[in-house]
DSSP file (Angstrom, degrees, kcal/mol; ACC not computed):
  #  RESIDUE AA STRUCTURE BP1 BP2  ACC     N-H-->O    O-->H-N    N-H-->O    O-->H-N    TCO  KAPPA ALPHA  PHI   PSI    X-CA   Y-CA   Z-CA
    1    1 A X     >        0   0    0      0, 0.0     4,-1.1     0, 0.0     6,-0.2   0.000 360.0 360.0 360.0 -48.4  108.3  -22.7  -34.0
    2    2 A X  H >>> +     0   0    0      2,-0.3     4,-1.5     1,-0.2     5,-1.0   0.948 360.0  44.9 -37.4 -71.5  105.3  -24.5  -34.6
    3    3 A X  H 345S+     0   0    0      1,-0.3    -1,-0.2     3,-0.2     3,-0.2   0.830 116.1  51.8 -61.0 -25.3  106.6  -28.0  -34.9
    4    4 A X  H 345S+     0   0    0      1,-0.1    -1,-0.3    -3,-0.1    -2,-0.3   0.665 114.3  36.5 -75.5 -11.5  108.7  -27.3  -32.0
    5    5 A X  H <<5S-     0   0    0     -4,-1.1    -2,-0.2    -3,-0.9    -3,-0.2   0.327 104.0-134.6-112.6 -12.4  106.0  -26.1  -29.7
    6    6 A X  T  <5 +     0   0    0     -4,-1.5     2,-0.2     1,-0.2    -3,-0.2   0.691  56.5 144.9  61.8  17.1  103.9  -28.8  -31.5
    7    7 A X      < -     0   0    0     -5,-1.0    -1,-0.2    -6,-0.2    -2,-0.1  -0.663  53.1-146.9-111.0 146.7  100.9  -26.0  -31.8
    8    8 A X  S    S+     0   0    0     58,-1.0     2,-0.5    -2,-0.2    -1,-0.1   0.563  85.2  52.9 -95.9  -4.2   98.5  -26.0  -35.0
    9    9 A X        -     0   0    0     57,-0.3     2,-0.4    -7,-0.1    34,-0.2  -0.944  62.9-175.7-132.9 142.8   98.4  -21.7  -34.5
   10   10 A X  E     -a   43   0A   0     32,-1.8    34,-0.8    -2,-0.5     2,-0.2  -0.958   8.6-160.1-134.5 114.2  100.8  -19.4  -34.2
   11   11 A X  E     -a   44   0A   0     -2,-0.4     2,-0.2    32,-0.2    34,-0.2  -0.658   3.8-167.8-133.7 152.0  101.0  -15.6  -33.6
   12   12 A X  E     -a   45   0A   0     32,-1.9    34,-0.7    -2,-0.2     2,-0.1  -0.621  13.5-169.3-131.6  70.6  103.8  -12.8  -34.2
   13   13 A X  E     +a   46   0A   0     -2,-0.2     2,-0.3    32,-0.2    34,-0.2  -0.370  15.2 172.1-108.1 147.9  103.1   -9.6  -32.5
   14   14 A X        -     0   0    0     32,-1.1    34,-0.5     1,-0.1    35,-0.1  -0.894  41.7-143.0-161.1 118.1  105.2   -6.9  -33.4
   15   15 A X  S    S+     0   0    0     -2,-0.3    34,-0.3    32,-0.2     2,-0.3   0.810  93.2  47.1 -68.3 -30.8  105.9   -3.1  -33.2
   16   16 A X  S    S-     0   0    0      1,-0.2     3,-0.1    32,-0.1    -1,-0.0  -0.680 105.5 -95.4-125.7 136.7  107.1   -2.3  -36.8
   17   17 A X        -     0   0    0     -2,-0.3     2,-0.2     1,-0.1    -1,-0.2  -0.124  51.3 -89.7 -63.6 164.3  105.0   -3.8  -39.5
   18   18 A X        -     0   0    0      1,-0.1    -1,-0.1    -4,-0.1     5,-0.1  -0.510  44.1-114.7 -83.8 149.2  106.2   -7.4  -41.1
   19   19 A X     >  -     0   0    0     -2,-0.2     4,-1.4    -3,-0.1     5,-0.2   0.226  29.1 -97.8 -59.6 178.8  108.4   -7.6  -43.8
   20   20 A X  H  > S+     0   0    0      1,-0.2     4,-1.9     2,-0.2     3,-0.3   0.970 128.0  44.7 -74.6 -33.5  108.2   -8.9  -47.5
   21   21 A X  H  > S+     0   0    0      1,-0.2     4,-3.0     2,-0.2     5,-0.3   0.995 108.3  48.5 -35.8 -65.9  109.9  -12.2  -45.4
   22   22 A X  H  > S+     0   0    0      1,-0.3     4,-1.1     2,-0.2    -1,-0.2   0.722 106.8  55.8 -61.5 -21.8  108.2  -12.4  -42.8
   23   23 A X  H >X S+     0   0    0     -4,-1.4     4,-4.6    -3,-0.3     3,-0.7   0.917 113.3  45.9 -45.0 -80.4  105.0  -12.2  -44.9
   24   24 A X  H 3X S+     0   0    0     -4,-1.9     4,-0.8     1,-0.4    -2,-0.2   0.841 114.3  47.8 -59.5 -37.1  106.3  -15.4  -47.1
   25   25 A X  H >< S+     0   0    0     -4,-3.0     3,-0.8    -5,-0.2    -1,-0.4   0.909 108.4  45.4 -67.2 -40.8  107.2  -17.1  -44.3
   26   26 A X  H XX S+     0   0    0     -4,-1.1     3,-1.7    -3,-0.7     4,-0.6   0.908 122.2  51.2 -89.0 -42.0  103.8  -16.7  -41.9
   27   27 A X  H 3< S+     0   0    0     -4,-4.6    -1,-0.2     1,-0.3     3,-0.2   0.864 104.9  52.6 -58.3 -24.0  102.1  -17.8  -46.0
   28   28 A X  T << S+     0   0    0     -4,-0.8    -1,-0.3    -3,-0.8    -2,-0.2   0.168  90.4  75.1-107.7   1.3  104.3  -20.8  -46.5
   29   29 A X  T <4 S-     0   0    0     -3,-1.7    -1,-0.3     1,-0.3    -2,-0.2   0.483  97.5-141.6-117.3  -5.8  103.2  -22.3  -42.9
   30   30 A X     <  -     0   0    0     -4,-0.6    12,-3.5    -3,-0.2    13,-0.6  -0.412  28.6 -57.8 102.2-173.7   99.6  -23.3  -44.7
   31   31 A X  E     -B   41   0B   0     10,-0.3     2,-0.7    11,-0.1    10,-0.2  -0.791  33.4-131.0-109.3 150.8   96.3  -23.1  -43.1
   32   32 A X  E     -B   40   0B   0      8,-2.1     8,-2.0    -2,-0.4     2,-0.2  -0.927  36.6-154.4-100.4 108.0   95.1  -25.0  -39.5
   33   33 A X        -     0   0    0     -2,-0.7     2,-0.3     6,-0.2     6,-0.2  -0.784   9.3-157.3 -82.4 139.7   91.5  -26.5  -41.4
   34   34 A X     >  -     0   0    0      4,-0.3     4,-0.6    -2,-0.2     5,-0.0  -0.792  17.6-130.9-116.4 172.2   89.0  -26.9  -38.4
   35   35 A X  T  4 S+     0   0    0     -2,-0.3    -1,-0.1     2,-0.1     4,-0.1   0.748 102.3  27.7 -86.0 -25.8   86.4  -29.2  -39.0
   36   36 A X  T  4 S+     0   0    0      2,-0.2    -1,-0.1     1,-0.1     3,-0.1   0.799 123.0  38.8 -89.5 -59.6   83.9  -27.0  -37.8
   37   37 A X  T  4 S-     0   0    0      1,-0.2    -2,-0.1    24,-0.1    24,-0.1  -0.097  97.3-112.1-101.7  35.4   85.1  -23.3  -38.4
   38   38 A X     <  -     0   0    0     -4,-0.6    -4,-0.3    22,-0.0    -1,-0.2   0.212  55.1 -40.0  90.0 177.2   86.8  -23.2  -41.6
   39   39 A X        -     0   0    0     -6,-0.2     2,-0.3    -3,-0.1    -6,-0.2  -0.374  48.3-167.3-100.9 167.3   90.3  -22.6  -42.0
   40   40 A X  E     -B   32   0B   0     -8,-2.0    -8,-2.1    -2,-0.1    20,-0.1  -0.928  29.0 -86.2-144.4 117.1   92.5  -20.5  -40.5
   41   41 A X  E     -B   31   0B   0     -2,-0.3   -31,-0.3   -10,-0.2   -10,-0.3   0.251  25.7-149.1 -20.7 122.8   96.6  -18.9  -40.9
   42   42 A X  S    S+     0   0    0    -12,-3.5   -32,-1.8   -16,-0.3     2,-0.4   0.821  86.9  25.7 -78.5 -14.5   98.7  -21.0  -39.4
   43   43 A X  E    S-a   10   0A   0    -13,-0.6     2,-0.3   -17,-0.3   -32,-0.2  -0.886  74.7-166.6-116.6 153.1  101.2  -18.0  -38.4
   44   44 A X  E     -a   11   0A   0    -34,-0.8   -32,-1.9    -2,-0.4     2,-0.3  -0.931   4.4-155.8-156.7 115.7   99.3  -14.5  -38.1
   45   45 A X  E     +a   12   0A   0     -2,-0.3     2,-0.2   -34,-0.2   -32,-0.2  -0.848  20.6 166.4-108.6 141.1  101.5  -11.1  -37.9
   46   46 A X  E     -a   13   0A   0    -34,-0.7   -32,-1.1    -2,-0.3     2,-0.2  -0.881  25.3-141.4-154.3 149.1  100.0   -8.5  -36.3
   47   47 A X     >  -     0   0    0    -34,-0.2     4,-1.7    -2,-0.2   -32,-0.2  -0.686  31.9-105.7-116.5 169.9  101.8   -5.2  -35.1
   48   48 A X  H >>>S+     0   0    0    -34,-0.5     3,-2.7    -2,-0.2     4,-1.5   0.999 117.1  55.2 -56.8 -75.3  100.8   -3.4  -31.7
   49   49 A X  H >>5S+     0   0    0    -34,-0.3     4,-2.8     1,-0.3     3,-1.1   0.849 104.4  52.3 -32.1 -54.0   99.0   -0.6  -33.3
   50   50 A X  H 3>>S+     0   0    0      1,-0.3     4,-1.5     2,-0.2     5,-0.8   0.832 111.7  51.1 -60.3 -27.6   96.5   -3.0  -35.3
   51   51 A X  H <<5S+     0   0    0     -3,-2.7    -1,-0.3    -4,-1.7    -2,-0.2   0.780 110.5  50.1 -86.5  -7.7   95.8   -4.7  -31.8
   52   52 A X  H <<5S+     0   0    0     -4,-1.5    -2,-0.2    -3,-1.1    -1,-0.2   0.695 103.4  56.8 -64.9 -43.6   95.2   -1.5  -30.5
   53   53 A X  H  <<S-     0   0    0     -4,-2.8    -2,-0.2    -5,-0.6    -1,-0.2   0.731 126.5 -94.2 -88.7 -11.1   93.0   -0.6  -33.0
   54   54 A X  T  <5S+     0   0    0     -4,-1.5    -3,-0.1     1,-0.5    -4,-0.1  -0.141  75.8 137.2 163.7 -19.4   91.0   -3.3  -32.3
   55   55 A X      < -     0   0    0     -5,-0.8    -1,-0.5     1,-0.1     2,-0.3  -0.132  31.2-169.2 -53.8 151.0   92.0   -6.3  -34.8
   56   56 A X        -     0   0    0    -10,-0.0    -1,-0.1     1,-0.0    -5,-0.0  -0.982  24.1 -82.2-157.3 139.9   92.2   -9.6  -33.2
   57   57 A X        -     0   0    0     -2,-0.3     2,-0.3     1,-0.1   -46,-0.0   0.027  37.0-118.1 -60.2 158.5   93.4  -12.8  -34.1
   58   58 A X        +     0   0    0    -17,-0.0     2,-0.3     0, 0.0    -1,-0.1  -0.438  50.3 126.4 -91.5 142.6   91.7  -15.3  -36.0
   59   59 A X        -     0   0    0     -2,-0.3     2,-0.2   -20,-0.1     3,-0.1  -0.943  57.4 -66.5-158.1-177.3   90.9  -18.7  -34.6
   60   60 A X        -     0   0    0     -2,-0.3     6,-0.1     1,-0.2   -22,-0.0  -0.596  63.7 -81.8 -79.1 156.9   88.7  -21.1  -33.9
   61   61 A X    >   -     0   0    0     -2,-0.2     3,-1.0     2,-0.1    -1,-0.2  -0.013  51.4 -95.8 -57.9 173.9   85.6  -20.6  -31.2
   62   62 A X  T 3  S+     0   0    0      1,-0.2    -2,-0.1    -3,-0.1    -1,-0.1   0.872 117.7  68.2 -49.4 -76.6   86.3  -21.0  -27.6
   63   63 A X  T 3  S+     0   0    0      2,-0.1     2,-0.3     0, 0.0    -1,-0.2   0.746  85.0  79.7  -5.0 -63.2   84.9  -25.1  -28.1
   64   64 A X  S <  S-     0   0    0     -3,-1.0     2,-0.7     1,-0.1    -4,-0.1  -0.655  78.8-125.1-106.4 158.1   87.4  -26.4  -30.1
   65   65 A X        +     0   0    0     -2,-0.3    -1,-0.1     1,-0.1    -2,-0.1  -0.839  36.1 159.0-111.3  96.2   90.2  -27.4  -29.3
   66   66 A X        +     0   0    0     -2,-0.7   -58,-1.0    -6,-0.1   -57,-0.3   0.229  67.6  51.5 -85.5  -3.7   93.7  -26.1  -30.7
   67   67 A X  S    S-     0   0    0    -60,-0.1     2,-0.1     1,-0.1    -2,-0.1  -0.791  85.8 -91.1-119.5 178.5   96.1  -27.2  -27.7
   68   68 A X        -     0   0    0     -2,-0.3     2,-0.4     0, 0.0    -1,-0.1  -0.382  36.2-129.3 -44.5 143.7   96.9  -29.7  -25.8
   69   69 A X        -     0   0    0     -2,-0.1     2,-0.1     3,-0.0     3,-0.1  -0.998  25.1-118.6-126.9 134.5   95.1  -30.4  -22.2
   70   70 A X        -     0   0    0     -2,-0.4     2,-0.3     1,-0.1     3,-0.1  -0.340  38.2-101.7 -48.8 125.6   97.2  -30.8  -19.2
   71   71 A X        -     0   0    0     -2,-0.1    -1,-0.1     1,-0.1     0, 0.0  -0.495  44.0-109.3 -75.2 134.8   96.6  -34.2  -17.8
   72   72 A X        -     0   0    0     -2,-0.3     2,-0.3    -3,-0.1    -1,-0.1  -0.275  31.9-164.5 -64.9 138.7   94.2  -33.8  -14.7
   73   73 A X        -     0   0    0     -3,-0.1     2,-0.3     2,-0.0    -3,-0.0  -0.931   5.4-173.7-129.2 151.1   95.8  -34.4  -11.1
   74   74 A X        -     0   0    0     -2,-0.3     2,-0.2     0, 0.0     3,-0.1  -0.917  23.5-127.1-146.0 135.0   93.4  -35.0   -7.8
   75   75 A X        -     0   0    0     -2,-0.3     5,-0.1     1,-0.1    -2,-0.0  -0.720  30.0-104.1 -62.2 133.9   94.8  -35.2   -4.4
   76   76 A X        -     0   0    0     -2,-0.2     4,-0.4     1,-0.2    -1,-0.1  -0.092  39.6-119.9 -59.2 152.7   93.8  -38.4   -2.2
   77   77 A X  S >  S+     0   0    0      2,-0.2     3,-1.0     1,-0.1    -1,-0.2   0.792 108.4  69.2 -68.2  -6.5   91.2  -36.7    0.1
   78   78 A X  T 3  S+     0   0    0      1,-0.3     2,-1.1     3,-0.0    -1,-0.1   0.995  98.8  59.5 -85.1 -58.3   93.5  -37.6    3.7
   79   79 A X  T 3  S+     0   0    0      2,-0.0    -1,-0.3     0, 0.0    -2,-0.2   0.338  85.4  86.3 -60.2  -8.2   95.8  -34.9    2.1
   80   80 A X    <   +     0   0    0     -2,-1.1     2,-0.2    -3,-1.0    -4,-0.0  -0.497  63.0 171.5 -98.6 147.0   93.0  -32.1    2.1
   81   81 A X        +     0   0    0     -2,-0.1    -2,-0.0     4,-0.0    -3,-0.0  -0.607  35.7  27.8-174.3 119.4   93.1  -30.3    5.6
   82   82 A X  S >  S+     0   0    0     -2,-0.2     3,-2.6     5,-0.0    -2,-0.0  -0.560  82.8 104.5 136.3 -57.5   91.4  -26.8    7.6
   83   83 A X  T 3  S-     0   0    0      1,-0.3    -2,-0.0    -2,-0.0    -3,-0.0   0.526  99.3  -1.2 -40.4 -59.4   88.3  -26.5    5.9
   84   84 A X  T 3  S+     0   0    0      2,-0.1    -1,-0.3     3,-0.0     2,-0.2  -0.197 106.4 106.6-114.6  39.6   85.7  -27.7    7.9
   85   85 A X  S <  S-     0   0    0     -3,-2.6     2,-0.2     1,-0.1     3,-0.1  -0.572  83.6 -87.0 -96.8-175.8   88.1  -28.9   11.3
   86   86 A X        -     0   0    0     -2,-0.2     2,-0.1     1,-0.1    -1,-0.1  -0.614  41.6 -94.0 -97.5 164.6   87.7  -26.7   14.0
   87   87 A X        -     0   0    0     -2,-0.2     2,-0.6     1,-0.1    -1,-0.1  -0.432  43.0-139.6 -70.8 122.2   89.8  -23.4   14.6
   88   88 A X        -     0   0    0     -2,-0.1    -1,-0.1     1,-0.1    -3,-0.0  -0.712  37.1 -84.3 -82.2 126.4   92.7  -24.4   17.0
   89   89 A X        -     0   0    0     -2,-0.6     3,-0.1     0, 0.0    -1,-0.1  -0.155  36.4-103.8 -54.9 127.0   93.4  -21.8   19.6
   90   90 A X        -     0   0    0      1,-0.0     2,-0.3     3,-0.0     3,-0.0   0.403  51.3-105.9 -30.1-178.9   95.6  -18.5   19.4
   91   91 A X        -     0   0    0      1,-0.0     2,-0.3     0, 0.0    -1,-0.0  -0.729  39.1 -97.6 -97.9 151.1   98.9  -19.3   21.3
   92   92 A X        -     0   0    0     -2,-0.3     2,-0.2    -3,-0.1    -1,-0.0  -0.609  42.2-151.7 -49.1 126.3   99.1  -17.5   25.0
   93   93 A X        -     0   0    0     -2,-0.3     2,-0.5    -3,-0.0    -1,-0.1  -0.589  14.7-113.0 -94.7-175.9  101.1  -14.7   24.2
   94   94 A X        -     0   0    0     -2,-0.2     0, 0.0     1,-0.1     0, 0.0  -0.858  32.3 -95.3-109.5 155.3  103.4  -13.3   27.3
   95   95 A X        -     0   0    0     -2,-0.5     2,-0.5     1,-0.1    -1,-0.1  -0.195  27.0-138.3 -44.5 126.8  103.0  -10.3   28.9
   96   96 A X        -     0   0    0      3,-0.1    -1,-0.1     1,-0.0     0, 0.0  -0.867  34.3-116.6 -91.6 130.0  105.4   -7.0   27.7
   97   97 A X  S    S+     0   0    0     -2,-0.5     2,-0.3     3,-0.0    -1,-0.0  -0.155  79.3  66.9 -48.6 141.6  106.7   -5.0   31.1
   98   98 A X  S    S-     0   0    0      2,-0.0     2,-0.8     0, 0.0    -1,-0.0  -0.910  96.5 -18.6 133.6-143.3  105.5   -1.8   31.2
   99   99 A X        -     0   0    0     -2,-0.3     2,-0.4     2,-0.0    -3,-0.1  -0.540  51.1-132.2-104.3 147.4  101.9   -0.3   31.7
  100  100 A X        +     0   0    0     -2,-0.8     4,-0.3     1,-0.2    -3,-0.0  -0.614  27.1 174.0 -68.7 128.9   98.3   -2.5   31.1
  101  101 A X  S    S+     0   0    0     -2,-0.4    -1,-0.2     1,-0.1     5,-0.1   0.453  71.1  76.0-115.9  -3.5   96.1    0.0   28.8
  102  102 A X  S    S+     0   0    0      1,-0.2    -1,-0.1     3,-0.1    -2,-0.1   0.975 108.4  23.7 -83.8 -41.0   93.5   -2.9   28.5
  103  103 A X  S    S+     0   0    0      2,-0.1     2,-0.2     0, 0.0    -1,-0.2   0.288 121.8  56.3-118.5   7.2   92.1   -2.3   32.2
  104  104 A X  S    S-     0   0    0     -4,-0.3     4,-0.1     1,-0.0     3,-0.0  -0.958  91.9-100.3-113.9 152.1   93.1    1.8   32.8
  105  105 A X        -     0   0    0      2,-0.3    -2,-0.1    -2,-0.2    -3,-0.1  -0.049  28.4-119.9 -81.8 178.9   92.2    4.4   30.8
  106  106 A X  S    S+     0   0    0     -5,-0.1     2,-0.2    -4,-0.1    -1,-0.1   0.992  99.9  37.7 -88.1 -57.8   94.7    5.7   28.4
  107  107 A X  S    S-     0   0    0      2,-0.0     2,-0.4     3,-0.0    -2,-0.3  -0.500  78.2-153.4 -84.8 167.6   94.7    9.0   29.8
  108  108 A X    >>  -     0   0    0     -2,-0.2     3,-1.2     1,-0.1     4,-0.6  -0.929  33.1-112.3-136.9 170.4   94.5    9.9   33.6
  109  109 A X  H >> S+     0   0    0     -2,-0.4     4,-1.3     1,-0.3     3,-0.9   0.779 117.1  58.5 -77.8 -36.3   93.4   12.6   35.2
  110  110 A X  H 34 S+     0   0    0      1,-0.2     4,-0.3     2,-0.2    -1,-0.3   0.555  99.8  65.2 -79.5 -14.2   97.1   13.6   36.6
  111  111 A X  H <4 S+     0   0    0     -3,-1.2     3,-0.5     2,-0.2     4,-0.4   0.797 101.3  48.2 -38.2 -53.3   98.2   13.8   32.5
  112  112 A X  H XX S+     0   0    0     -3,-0.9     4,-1.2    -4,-0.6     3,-0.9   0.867 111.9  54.0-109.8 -50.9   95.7   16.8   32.0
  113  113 A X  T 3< S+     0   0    0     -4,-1.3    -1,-0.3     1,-0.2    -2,-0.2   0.657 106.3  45.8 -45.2 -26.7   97.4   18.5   35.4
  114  114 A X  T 34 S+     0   0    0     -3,-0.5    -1,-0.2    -4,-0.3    -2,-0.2   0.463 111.1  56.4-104.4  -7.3  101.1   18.5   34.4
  115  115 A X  T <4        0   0    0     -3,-0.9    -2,-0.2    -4,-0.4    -3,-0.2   0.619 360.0 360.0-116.8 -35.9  100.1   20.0   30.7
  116  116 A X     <        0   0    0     -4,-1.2    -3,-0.1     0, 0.0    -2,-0.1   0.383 360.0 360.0-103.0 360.0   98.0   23.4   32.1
């Protein structure tokens, strides 16, 4: 998995604890030595419960750098467009038939008569 994924660390998370295999196997894949922070498993089994309880894989700090970085892409600036132009104006909507509530009151006085 490692040499296919090309990644120097590797992790196995798991509900049921690892076997006497899996064990030989996650040992046999070596240490990742950093130049800074000492070395480290390259394969690391860890079951749900142990991450629960608070153990947490080992790695190097936040700084160095164990992947790959995605090559940076920038858009030409004509492509960039809304921020600062000015707000273009709602559409007209059309009128729906029936009664205007924006310039009579919602109820009328002849409502309050037909009710009593």
């Amino acid at each position: 998995m490692l040499e296919r994924e090309r990644a120097q660390l590797g992790a196995f998370i798991s509900l049921k604890p690892a076997t006497r295999d899996m064990m030989k196997e996650a040992i046999s894949a070596g240490f990742y030595e950093s130049e800074f922070y000492g070395n480290f498993p390259k394969i690391q089994i860890l079951t749900i419960e142990e991450l629960l309880a608070g153990r947490k894989l080992l790695y190097p700090e936040a700084g160095a750098a164990t992947h790959k970085r995605a090559q940076r892409q920038t858009k030409a600036r004509t492509e960039q467009h809304g921020l600062f132009h000015p707000p273009q104006p709602a559409p007209q909507q059309s009128r729906l038939p029936g009664r205007d509530f924006s310039t009579t009151p919602l109820l009328d006085d002849s409502d309050d008569d037909a009710s009593a």
